[in-house]
OpenMM code with the backbone's topology and positions (N, CA, C; nanometers):
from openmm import Vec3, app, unit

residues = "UNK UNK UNK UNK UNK UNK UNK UNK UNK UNK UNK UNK UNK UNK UNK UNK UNK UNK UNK UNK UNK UNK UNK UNK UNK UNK UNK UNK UNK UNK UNK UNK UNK UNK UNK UNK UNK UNK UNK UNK UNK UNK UNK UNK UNK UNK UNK UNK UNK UNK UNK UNK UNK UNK UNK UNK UNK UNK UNK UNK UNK UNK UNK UNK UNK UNK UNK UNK UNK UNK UNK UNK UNK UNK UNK UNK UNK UNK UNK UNK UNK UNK UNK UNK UNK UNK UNK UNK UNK UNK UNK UNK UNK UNK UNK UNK UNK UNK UNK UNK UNK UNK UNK UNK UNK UNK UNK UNK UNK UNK UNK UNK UNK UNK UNK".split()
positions = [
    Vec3(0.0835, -0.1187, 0.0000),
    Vec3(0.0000, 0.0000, 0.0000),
    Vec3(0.0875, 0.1244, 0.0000),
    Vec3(0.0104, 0.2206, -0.0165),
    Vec3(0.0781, 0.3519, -0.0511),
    Vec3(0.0635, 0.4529, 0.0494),
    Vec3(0.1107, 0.4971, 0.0980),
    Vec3(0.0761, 0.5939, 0.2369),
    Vec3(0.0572, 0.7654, 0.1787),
    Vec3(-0.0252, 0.8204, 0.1957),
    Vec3(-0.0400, 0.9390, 0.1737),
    Vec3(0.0652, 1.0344, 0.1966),
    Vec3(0.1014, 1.1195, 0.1465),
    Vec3(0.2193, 1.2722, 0.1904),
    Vec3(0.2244, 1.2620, 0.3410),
    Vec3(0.3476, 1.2755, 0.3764),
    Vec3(0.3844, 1.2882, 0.5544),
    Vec3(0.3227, 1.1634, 0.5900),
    Vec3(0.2711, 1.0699, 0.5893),
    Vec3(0.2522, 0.9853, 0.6754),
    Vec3(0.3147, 0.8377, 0.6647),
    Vec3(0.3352, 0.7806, 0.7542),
    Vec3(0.4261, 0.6716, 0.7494),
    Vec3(0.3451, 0.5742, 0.7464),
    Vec3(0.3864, 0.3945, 0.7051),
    Vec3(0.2870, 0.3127, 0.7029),
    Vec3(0.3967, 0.2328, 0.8130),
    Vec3(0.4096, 0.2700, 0.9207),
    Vec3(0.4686, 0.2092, 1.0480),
    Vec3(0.3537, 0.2163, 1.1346),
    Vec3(0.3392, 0.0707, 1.1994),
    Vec3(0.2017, 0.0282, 1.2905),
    Vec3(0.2384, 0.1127, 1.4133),
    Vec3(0.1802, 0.1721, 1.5123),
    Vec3(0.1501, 0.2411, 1.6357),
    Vec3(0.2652, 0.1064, 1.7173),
    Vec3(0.2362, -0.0205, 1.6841),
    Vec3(0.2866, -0.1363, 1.7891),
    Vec3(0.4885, -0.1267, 1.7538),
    Vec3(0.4711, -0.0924, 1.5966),
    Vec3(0.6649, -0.0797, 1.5365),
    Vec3(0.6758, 0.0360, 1.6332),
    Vec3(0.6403, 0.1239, 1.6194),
    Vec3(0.6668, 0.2932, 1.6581),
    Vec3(0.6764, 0.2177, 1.8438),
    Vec3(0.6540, 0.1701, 1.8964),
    Vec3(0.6449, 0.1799, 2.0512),
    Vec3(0.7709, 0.0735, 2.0566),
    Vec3(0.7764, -0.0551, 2.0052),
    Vec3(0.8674, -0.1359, 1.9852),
    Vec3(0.9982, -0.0226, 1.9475),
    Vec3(0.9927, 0.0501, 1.8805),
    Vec3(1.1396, 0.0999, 1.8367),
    Vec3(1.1560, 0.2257, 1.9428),
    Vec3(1.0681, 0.2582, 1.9994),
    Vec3(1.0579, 0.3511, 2.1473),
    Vec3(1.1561, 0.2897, 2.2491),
    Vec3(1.1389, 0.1031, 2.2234),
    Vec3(1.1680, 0.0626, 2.3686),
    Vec3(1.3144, 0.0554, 2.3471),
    Vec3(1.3537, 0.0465, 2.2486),
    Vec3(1.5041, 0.0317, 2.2152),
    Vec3(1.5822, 0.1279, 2.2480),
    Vec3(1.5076, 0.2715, 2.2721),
    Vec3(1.5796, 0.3837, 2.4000),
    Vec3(1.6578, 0.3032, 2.4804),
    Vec3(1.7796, 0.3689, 2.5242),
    Vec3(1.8242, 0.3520, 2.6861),
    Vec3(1.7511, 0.4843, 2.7495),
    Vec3(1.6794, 0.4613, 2.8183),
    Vec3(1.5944, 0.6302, 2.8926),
    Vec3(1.5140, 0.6748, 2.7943),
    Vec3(1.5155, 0.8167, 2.8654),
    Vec3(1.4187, 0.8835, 2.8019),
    Vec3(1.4977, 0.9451, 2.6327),
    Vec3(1.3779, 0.9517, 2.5735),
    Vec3(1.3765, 0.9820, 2.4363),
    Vec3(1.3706, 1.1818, 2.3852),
    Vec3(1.4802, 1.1780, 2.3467),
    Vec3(1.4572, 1.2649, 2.2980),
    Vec3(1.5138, 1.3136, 2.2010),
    Vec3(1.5192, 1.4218, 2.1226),
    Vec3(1.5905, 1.4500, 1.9978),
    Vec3(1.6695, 1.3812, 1.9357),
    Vec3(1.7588, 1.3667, 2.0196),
    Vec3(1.9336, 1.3165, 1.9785),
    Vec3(1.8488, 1.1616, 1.9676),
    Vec3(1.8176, 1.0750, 2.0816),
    Vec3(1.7822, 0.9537, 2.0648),
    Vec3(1.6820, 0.9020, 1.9820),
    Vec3(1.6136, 0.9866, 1.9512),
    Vec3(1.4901, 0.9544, 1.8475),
    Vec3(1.6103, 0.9840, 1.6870),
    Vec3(1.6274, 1.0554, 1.6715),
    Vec3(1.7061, 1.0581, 1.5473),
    Vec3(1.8016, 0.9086, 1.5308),
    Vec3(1.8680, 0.8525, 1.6303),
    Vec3(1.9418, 0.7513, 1.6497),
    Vec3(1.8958, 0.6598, 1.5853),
    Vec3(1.7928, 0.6244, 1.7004),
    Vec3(1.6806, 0.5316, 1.6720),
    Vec3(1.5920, 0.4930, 1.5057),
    Vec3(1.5626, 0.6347, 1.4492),
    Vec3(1.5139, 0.6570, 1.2983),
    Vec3(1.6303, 0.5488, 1.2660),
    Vec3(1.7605, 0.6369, 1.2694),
    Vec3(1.8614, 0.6187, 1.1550),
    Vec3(1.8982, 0.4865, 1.1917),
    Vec3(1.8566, 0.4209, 1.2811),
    Vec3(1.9055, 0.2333, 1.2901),
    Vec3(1.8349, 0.1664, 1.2367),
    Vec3(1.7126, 0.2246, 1.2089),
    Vec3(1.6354, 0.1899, 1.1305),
    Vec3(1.6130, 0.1805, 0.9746),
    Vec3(1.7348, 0.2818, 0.9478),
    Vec3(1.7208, 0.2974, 0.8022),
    Vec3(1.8845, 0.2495, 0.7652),
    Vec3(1.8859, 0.0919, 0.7784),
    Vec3(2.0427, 0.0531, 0.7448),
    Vec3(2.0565, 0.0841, 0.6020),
    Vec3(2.1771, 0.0687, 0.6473),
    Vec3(2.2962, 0.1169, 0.4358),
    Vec3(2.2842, 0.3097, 0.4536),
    Vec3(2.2386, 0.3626, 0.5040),
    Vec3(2.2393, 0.5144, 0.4959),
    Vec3(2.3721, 0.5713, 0.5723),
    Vec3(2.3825, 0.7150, 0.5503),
    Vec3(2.5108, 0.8004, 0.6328),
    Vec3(2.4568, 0.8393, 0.7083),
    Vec3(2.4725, 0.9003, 0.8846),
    Vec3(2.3734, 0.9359, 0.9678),
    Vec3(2.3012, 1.0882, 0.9045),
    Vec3(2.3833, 1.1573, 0.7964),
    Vec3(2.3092, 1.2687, 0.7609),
    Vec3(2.2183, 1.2499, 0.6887),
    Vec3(2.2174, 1.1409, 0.6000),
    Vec3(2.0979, 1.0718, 0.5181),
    Vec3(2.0347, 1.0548, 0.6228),
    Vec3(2.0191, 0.9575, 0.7195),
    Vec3(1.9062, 0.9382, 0.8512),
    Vec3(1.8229, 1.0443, 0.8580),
    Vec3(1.9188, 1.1158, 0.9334),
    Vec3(1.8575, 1.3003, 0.9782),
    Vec3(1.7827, 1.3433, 0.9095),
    Vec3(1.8194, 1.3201, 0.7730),
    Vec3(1.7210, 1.4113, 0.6327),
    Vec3(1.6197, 1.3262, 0.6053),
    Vec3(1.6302, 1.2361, 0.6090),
    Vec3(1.4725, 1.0978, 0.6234),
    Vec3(1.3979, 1.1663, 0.7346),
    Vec3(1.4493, 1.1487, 0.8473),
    Vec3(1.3619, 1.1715, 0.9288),
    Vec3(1.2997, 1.3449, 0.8943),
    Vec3(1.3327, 1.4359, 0.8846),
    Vec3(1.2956, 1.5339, 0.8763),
    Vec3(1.2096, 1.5279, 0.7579),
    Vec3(1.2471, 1.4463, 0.6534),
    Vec3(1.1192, 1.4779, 0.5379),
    Vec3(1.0057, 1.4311, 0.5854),
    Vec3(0.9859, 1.3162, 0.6747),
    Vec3(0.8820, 1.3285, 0.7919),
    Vec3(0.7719, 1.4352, 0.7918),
    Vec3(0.8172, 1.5498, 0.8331),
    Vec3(0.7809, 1.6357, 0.8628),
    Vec3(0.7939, 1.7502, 0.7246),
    Vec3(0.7896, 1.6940, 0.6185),
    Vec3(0.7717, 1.7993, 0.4955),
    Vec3(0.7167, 1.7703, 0.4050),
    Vec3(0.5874, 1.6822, 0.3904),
    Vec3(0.5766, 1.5949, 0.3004),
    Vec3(0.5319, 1.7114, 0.1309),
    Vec3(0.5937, 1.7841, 0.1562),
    Vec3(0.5642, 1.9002, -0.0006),
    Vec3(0.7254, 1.8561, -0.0304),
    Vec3(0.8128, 1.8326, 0.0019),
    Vec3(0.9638, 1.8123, -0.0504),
    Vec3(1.0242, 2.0150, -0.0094),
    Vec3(0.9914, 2.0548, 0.0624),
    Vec3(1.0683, 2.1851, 0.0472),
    Vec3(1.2112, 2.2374, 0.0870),
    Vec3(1.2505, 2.1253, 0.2105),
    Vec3(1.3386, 2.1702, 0.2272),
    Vec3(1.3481, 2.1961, 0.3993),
    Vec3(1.1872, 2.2384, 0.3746),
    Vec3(1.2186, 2.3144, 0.5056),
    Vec3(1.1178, 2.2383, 0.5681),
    Vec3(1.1073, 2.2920, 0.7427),
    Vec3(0.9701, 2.2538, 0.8525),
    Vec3(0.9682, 2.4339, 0.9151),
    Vec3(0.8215, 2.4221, 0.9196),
    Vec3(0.7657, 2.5348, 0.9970),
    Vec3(0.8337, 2.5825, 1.1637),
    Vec3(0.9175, 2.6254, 1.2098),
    Vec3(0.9576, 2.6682, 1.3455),
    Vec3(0.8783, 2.6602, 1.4213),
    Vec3(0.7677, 2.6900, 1.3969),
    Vec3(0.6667, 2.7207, 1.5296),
    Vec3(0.6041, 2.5733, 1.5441),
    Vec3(0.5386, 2.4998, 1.4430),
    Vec3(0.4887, 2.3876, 1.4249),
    Vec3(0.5855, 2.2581, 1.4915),
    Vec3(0.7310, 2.2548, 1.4531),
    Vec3(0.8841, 2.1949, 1.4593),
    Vec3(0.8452, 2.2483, 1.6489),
    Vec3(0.8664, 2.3605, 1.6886),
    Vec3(0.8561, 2.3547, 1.8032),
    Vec3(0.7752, 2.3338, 1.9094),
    Vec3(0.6403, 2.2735, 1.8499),
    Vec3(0.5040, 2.2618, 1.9045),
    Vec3(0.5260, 2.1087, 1.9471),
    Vec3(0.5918, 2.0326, 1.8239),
    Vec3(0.6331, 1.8971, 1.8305),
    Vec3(0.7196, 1.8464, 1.9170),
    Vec3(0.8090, 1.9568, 1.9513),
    Vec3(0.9529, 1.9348, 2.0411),
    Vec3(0.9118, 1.9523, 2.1733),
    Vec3(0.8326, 2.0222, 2.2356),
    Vec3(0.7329, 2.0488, 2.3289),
    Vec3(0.6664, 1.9524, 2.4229),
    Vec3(0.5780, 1.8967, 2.3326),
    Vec3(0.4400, 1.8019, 2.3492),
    Vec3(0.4545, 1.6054, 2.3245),
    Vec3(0.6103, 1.6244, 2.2563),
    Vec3(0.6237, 1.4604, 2.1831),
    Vec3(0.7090, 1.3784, 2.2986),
    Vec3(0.6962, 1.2868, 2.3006),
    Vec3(0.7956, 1.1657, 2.4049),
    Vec3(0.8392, 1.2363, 2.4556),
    Vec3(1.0224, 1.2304, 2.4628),
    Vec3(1.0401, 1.3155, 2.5940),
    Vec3(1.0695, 1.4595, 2.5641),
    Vec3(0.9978, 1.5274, 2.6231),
    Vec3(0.9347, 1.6524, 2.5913),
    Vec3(1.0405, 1.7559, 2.5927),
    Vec3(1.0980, 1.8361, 2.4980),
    Vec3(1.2131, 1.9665, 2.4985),
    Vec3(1.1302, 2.0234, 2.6405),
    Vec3(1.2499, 2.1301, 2.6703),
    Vec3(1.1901, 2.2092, 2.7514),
    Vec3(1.2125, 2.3770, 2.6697),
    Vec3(1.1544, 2.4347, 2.7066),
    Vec3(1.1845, 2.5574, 2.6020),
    Vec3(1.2647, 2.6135, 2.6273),
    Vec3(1.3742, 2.6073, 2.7069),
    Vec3(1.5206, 2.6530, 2.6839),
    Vec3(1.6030, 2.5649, 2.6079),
    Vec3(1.5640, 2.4138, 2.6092),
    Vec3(1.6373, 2.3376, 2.5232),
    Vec3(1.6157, 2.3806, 2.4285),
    Vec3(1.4537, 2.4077, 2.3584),
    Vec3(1.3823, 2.4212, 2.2585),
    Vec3(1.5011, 2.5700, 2.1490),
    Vec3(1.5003, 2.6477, 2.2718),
    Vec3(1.5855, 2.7662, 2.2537),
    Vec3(1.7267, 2.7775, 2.2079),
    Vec3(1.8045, 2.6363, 2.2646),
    Vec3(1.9244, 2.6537, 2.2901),
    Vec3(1.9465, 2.5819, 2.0813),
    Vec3(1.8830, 2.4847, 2.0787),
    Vec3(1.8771, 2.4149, 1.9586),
    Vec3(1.8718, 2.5354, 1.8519),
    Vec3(1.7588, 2.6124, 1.8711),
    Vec3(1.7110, 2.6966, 1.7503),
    Vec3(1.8537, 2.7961, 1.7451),
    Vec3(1.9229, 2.8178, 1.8744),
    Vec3(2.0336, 2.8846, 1.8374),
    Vec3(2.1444, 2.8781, 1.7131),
    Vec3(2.1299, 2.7254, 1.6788),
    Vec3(2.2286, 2.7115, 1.5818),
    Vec3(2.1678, 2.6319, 1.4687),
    Vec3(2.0252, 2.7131, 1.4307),
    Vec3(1.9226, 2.6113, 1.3458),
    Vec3(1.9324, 2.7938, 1.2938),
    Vec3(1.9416, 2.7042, 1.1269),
    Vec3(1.9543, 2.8144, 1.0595),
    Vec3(1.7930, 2.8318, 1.0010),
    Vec3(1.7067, 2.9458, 0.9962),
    Vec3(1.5935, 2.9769, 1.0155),
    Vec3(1.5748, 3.1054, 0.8454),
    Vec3(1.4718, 3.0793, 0.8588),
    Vec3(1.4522, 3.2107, 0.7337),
    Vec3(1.3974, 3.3152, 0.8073),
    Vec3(1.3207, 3.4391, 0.7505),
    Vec3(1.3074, 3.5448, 0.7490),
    Vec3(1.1005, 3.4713, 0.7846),
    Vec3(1.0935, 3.3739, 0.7285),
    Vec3(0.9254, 3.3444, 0.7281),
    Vec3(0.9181, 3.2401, 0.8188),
    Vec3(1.0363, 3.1838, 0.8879),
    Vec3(1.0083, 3.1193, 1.0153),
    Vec3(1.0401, 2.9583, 0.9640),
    Vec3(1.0739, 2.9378, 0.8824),
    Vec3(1.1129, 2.7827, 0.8416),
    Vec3(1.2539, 2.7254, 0.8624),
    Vec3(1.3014, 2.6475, 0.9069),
    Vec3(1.4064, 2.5813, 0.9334),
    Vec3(1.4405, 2.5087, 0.7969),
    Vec3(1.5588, 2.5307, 0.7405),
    Vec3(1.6366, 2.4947, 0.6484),
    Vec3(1.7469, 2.3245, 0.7411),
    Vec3(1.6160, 2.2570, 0.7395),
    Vec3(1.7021, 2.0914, 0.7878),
    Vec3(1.7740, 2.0724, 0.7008),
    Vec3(1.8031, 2.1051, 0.5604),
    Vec3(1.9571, 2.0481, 0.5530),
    Vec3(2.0592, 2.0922, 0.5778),
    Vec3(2.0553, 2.1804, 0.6001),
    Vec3(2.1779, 2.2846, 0.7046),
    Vec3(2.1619, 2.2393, 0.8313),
    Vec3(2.0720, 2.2022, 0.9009),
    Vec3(2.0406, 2.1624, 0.9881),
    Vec3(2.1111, 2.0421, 1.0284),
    Vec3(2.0722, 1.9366, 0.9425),
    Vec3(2.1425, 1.8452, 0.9595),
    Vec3(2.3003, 1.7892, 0.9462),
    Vec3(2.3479, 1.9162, 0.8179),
    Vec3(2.5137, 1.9186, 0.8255),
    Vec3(2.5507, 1.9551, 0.9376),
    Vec3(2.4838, 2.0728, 1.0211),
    Vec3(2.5670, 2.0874, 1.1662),
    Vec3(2.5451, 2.0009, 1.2884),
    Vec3(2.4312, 1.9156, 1.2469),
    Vec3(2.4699, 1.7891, 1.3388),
    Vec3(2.5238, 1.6696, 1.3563),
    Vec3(2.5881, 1.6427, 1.2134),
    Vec3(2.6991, 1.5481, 1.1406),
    Vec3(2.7812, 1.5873, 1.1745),
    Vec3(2.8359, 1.7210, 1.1193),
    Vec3(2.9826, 1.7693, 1.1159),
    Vec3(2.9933, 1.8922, 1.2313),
    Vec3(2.9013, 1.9276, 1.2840),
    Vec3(2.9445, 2.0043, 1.3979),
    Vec3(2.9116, 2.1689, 1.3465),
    Vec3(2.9122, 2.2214, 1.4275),
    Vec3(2.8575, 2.3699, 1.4346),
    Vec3(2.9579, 2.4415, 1.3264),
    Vec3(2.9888, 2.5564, 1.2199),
    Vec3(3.1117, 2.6407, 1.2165),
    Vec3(3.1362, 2.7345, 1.3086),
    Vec3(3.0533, 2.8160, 1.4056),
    Vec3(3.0719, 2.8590, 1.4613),
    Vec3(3.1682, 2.8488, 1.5796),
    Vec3(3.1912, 2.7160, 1.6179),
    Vec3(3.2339, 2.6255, 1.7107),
    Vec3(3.4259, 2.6526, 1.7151),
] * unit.nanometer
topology = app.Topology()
chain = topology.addChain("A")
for resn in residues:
    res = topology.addResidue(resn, chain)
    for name in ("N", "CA", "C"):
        topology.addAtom(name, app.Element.getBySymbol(name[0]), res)
C-alpha cells in the first residue's frame, strides 16, 4: 500500500517497539538515532534528512519553526523551552520562520562552524 504525503505506514505497535530500544528517556538526539538504525545502508546525515522529510511531506526543504517547536514540546520526551531555545540557536531559520534541515542536519553530522 501507498501511504499518503507525511505519513508513514509504520504500525503504532513498530513505533512503541522501536521507542523501547531507548536507553531512557527519548529525545531529539535519541529519536534521530533510533530513525537512523532503522534505516540501514544510509550516512547518519541521510538518517537526519529521512527523518525530517517526515515532517515535509511538499519536498521543500524546510519545517515550519513554530509547528517543529510545538512537536519538540508536546512529543515523548518533551524539549523544555530553553532546550527548545538553545537548539534553535544554531538552526539556521529564514526570514518566514522555516528551518532549512539540511543545514540543519550538516551541523549535526559535522558540527557547528561557529564552534
Amino acid at each position: 500500500t501507498v501511504s499518503p504525503p507525511g505519513k508513514t505506514n509504520v504500525s503504532d505497535e513498530e513505533l512503541e517497539e522501536m521507542l523501547k530500544e531507548g536507553k531512557g528517556p527519548i529525545n531529539f538526539t535519541v529519536f534521530l538515532t533510533l530513525f537512523g538504525e532503522k534505516l540501514n545502508g544510509t550516512d547518519p546525515e541521510e538518517s537526519i534528512l529521512n527523518a525530517f522529510k517526515l515532517f515535509d511531506p511538499a519536498g521543500t526543504g524546510t519545517v515550519n519553526k513554530d509547528e517543529f517547536k510545538q512537536l519538540l514540546l508536546t512529543q515523548a520526551d518533551k524539549f523544555s523551552p530553553e532546550e527548545v531555545e538553545q537548539m534553535f540557536a544554531v538552526t539556521p531559520i529564514d526570514v518566514s520562520g522555516n528551518i532549512d534541515y539540511k543545514s540543519l542536519c550538516y551541523i549535526v553530522t559535522h558540527g557547528d562552524e561557529k564552534e
